[in-house]
C-alpha positions, 0 to 999 in steps of 0.5 A, spaced: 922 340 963 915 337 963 910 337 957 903 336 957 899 333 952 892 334 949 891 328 944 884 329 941 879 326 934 881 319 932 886 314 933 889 315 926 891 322 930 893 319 937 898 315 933 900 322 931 900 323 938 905 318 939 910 319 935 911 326 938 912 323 944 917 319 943 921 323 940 920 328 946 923 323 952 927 321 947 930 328 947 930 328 955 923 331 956 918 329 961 911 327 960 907 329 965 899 327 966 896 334 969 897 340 965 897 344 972 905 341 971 907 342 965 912 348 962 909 346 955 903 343 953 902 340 947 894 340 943 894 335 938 887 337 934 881 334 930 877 339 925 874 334 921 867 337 923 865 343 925 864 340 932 871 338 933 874 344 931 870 347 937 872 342 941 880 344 939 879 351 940 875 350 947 881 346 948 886 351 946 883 356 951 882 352 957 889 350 956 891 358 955 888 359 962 894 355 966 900 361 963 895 366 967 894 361 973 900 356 974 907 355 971 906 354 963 911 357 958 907 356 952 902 352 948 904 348 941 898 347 936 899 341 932 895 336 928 888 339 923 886 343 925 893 347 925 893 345 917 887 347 916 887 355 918 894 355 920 893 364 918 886 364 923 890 361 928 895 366 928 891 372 927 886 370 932 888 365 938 895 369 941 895 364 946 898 359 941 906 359 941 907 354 936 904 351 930 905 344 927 902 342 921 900 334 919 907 334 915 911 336 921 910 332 927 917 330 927 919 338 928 916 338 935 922 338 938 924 344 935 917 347 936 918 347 944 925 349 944 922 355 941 917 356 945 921 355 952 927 360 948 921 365 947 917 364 954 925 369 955 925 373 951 917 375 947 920 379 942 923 372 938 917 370 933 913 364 933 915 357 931 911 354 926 913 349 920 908 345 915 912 341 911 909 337 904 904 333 907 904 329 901 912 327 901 914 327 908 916 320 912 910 317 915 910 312 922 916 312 927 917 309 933 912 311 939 910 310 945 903 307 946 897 311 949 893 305 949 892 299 955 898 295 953 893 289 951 892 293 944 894 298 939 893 301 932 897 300 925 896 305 921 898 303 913 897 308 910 896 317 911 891 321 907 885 320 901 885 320 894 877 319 895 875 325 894 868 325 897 864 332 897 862 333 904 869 331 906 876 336 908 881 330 909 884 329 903 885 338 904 888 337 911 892 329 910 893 330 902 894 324 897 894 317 899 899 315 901 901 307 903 907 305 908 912 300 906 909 293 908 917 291 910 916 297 915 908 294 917 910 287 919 917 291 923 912 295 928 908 289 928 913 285 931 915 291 935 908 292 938 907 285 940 913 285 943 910 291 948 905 286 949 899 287 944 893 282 944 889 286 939 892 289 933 887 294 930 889 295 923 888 303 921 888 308 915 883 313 911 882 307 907 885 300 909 882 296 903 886 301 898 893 299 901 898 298 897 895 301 890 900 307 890 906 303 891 905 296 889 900 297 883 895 293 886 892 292 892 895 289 898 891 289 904 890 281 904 898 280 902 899 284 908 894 281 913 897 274 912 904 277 912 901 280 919 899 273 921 905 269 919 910 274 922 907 275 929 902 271 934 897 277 936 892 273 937 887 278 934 887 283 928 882 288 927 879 292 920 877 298 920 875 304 915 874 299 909 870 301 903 864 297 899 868 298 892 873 295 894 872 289 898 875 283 893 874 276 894 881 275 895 881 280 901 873 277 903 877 270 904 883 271 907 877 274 913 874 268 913 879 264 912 884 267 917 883 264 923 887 271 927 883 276 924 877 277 927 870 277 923 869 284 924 868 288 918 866 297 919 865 299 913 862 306 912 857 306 907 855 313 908 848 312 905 844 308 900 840 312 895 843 314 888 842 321 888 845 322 894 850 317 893 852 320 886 853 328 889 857 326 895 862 322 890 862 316 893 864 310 888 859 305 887 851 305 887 846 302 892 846 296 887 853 294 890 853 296 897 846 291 898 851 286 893 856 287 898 852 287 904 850 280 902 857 277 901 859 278 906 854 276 910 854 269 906 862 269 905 863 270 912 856 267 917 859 269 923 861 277 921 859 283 925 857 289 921 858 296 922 857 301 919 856 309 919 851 313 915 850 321 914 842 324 913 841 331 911 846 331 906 844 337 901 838 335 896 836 328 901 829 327 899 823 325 904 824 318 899 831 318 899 831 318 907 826 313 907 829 308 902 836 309 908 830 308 912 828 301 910 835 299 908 837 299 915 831 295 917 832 290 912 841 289 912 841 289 920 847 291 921 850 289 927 854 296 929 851 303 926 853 310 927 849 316 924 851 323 923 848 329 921 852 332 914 857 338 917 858 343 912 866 343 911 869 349 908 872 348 902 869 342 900 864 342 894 857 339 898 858 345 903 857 350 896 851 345 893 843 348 892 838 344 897 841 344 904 837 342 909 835 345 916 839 343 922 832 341 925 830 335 919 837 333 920 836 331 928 829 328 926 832 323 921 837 321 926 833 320 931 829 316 928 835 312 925 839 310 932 831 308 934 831 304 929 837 301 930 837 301 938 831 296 937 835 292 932 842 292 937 837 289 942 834 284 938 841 282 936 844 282 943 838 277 945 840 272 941 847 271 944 843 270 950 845 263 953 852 264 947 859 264 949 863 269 947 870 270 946 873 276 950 879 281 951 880 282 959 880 290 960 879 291 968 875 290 974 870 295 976 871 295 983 863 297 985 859 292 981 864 287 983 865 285 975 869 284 971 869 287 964 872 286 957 871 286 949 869 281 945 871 280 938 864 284 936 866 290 939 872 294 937 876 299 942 873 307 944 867 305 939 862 299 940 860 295 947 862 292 953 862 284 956 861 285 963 861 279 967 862 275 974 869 270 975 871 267 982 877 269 981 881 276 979 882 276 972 889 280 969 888 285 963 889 283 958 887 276 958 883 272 954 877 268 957 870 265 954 864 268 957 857 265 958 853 270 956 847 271 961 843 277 960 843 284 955 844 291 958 843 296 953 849 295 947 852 292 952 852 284 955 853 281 961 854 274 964 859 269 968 867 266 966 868 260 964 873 257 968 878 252 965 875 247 970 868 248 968 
């Protein structure tokens, strides 16, 4: 029996991804790379916008194709998508034999057992299970997708922030934090797989620990990560303004394992639009936040991402983001148009705004801050940087990695020259030379140099 697997969004769901499949080899199915060969294949989905819910269904049938052409038996729908229009899928994508929800990742045995039993006999019914999101057991044991250098830790699952252009916490539920003795174990375990660069994960990594523990606890289980493993490099992503403490911005700067690396999704930076989206705090303490960190922390790499066209942005509300990302020159930023989401309140708001004006304001955005990362990337030149090795490329005979400014499948590449093949997974220092693009190149520096 062979299960293939269509692993898609973010890397809170490949983790996901990774739980199913440990638990499949673990009942003696195996993972094959190539759909053709698959008796089953597994479509784990995003539907967080409306281009990802394209994305799945175009997945689910090209997929579909393979039961006509080749030897598949049958298609398990897992993930968002499943969650959110779980009586849509049934209804109108026959295709489909089975059908997890976000709850119910532990049930993919289950699920292809039900499937290979009605490719028999068609008259059985389809299998579908969707388990109390909010209650059921987070993590288990996986098996890694990613190079073995580098993984994820996902702390906690679901949102409790309730922005109003956002369906996650209807797909993913209330927050919920993970035990810290269970954090620090899979810590452990990963680092023995021989992960280099542990990437620390959540819907919101600075509200870890709330729900359990009354208080936060990002910076306590930071320095447990620190004291209990030796990986060399830990990473945050998906922090928010509000809660950027000082205790969690010292244990940053302070320890020396954690990268200085913060991506903090601001979203936008006007009042009105801040005030209707829902998110907690005003442009008042995002600019307060931006300069301490900056202060705190003089090495840091920013990141952030923003959303323009959101219903009722104004010409002046635009132009105050505009000259906001100007003036915090952030070091990494992404831009989205606003995708009206079902059930959420900002798809129901008065003023929405033409698709045309949401791709003029973010064209003029990532110009702007093309012109920034260039600026940026220049002053590096002639710098050395610490970098992660990740392979070779064999046509422009140069090796490249990341460097601690860069997180993984998201920022730029450290393209560079050594004499000598350098093994994946390596730490070496690189004197840059030149910029491409959002990228850099230059020369390894060798032990004897």
């Amino acid at each position: 029996m062979k299960i293939g697997f269509v692993s898609l969004g973010c890397s809170k769901n490949q983790l996901d991804t990774e739980v199913m499949l440990h638990e499949l080899l673990t009942a003696g199915y195996e993972i094959t790379p190539e759909e053709t060969e698959a008796d089953v294949v597994i479509i784990n989905t995003c539907a967080f916008i409306e281009s990802a819910k394209k994305e799945a269904i175009d997945n689910i049938l090209d997929i579909a194709w393979l039961k006509k052409h080749r030897n598949l038996k049958g298609i398990v729908v897992t993930g968002c998508l499943s969650e959110r229009y779980r009586e849509e899928i049934l209804e109108e994508l026959p295709e489909v034999d089975a059908l997890l929800g976000v709850g119910s990742i532990h049930n993919i045995v289950a699920a292809v057992e039900s499937v290979m039993a009605r490719a028999k006999n068609k008259k059985l019914k389809k299998y579908t299970s969707f388990e109390d999101k909010n209650t059921v057991r987070l993590g288990g044991d996986r098996v890694l997708t990613t190079p073995e250098y580098y993984s994820y830790l996902k702390i906690s699952e679901g949102c409790d922030n309730c922005c109003t252009y956002c369906a996650i916490p209807l797909i993913r539920g209330r927050f919920r934090s993970r035990p810290m003795e269970e954090l620090i174990a899979e810590a452990k375990q990963l680092e023995a797989l021989g992960v280099r660069e542990l990437n620390i994960i959540a819907q919101d990594v600075t509200r870890y620990g709330k729900d359990l523990y009354g208080d936060y606890k990002l910076a306590e289980l930071l320095r447990r990560i620190t004291k209990e493993t030796a990986i060399p490099w830990i990473r945050l992503l998906y922090c928010y303004p509000d809660k950027m403490t000082d205790e969690l911005i010292a244990e940053i700067r302070d320890n020396e394992r954690i990268v200085k690396y913060v991506d903090l999704p601001l979203q936008h930076i006007a009042d009105p639009v801040l005030k209707r989206m829902n998110r907690h705090g005003d442009g008042k303490t995002i600019r307060e936040v931006v300069k301490k960190l900056r202060r705190e922390i003089p090495s840091l790499t920013l990141r952030t991402t923003f959303i323009v066209g959101f219903p009722g942005e104004s010409e002046a509300d635009f132009a105050e983001l505009s000259a906001f990302v100007e003036e915090a020159k952030f070091d990494r930023m992404g831009v989205f148009t606003y995708s009206a989401e079902e059930g959420t309140p900002a798809a129901k708001m008065p003023d929405q705004i033409s698709e045309q004006v949401k791709q003029d304001r973010m064209d003029i955005l990532m110009k702007q801050q093309m012109r920034i990362s260039a600026a940026l990337n220049e002053e590096k030149v002639g710098s050395t940087v610490r970098v992660l090795v990740e392979d070779f490329d064999p046509v422009s005979e140069a090796h490249f990695g990341r460097s601690c400014a860069d997180a993984p499948d998201i920022d730029g590449k450290v393209y560079f020259m050594a004499p000598q093949r350098i093994a994946p997974g390596s730490m070496i220092d690189v004197k840059v030379r030149e910029v491409l693009d959002y990228d850099l190149y230059g020369r390894a520096v060798m032990p004897k140099e």
